[in-house]
MDAnalysis code that builds the backbone (N, CA, C; Angstrom):
import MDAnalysis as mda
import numpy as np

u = mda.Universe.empty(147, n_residues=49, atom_resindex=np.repeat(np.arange(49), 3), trajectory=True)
u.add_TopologyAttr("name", ["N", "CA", "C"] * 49)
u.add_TopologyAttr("resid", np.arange(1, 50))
u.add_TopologyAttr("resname", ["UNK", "UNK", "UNK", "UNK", "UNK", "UNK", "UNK", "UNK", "UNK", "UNK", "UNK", "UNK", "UNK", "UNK", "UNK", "UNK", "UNK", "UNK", "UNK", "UNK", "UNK", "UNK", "UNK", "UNK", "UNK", "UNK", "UNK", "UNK", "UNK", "UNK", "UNK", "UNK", "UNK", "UNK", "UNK", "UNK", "UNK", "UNK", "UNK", "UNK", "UNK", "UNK", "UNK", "UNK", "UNK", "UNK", "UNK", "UNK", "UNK"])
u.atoms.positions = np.array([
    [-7.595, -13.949, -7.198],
    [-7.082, -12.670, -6.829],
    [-7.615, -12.337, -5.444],
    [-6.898, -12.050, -4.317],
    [-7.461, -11.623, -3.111],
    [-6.644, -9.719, -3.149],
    [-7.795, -9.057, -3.078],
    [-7.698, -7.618, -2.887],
    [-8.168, -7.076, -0.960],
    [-7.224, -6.415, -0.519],
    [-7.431, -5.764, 0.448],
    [-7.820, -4.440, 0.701],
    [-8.540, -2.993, 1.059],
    [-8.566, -2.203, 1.081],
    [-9.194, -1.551, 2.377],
    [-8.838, -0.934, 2.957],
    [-9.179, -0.143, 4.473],
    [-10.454, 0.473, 4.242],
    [-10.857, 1.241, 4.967],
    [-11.567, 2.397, 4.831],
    [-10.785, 3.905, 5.108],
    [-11.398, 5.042, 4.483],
    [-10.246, 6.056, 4.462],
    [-9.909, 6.651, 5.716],
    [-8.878, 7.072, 6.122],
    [-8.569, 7.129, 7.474],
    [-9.637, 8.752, 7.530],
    [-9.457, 8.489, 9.153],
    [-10.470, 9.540, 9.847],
    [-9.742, 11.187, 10.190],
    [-8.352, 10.501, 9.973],
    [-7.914, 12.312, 10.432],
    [-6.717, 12.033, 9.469],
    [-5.902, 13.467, 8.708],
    [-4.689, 13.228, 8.179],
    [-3.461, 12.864, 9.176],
    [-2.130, 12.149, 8.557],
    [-1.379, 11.842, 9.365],
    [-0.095, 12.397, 8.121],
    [1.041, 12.427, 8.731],
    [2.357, 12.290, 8.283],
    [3.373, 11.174, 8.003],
    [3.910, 10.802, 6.759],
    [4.581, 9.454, 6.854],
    [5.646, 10.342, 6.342],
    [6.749, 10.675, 7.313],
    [8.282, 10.688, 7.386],
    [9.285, 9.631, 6.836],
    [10.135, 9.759, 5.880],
    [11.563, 8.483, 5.846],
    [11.126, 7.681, 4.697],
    [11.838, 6.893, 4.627],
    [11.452, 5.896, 3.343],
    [10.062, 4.845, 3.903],
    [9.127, 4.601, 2.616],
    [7.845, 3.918, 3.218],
    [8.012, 2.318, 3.170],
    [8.158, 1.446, 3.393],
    [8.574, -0.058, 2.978],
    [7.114, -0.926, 3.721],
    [7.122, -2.221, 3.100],
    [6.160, -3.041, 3.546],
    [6.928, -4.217, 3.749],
    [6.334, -4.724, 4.968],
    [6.991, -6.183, 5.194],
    [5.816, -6.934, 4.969],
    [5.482, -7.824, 3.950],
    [4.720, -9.057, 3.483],
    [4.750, -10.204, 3.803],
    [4.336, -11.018, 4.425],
    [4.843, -12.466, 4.230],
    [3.977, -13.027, 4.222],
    [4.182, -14.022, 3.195],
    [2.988, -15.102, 2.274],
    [3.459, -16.139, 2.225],
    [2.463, -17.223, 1.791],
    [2.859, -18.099, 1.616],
    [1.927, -19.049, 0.655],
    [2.684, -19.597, -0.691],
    [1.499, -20.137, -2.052],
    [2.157, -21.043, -2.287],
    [1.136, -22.247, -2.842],
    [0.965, -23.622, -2.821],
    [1.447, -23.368, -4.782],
    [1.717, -22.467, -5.190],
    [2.068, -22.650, -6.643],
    [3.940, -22.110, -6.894],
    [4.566, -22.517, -7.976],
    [5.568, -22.365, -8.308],
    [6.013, -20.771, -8.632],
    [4.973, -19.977, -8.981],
    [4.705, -18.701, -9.441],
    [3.935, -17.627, -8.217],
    [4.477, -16.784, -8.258],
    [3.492, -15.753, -7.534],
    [3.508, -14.130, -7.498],
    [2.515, -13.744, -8.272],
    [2.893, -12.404, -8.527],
    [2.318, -11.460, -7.144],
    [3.339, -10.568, -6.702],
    [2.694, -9.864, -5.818],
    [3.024, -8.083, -5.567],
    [1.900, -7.414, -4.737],
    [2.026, -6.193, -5.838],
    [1.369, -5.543, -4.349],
    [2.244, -3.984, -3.877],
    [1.838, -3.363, -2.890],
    [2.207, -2.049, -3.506],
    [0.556, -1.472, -3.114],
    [0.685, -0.042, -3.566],
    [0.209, 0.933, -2.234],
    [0.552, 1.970, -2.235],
    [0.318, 3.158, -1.175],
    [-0.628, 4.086, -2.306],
    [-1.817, 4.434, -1.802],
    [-2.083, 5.381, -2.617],
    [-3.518, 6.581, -1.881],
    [-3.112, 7.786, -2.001],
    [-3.474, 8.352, -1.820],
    [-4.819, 9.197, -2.231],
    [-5.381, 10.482, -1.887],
    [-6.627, 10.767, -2.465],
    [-5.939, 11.783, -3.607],
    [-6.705, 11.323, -4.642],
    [-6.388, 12.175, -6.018],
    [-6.113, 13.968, -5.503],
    [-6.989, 14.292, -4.976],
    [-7.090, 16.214, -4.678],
    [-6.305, 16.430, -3.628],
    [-5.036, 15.550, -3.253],
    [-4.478, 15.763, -2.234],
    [-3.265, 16.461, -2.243],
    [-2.523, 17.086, -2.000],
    [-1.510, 18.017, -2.837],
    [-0.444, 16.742, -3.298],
    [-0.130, 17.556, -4.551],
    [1.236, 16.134, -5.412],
    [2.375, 16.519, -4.543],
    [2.848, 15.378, -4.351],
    [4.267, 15.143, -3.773],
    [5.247, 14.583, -4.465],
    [6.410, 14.880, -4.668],
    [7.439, 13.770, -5.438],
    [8.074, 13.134, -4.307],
    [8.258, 11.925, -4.960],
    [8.991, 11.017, -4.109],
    [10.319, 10.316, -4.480],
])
C-alpha cells in the first residue's frame, strides 16, 4: 500500500467547478485498485456536492 498525505494548507482557499484528478500509474500486476479522496477538516462548514 503506498499512502500520500500533505500537510494542512496554511491559509483557506476556494475550489470552484467540478474537482477531477488526473493520475497516472503504472503496475507490474494484472489488478490494480486505486482510490482518490479530497477531504477536508471535520469542523469545517458541510457542503453538498
Amino acid at each position: 500500500m503506498l499512502t500520500y498525505d500533505s500537510a494542512p494548507l496554511k491559509t483557506d482557499f476556494e475550489v470552484t467547478g467540478p474537482i477531477t484528478a488526473d493520475v497516472f500509474i503504472s503496475a507490474d500486476t494484472p489488478d490494480v485498485d486505486l482510490w482518490v479522496r479530497l477531504l477536508w477538516h471535520p469542523m469545517a462548514p458541510r457542503r453538498t456536492w
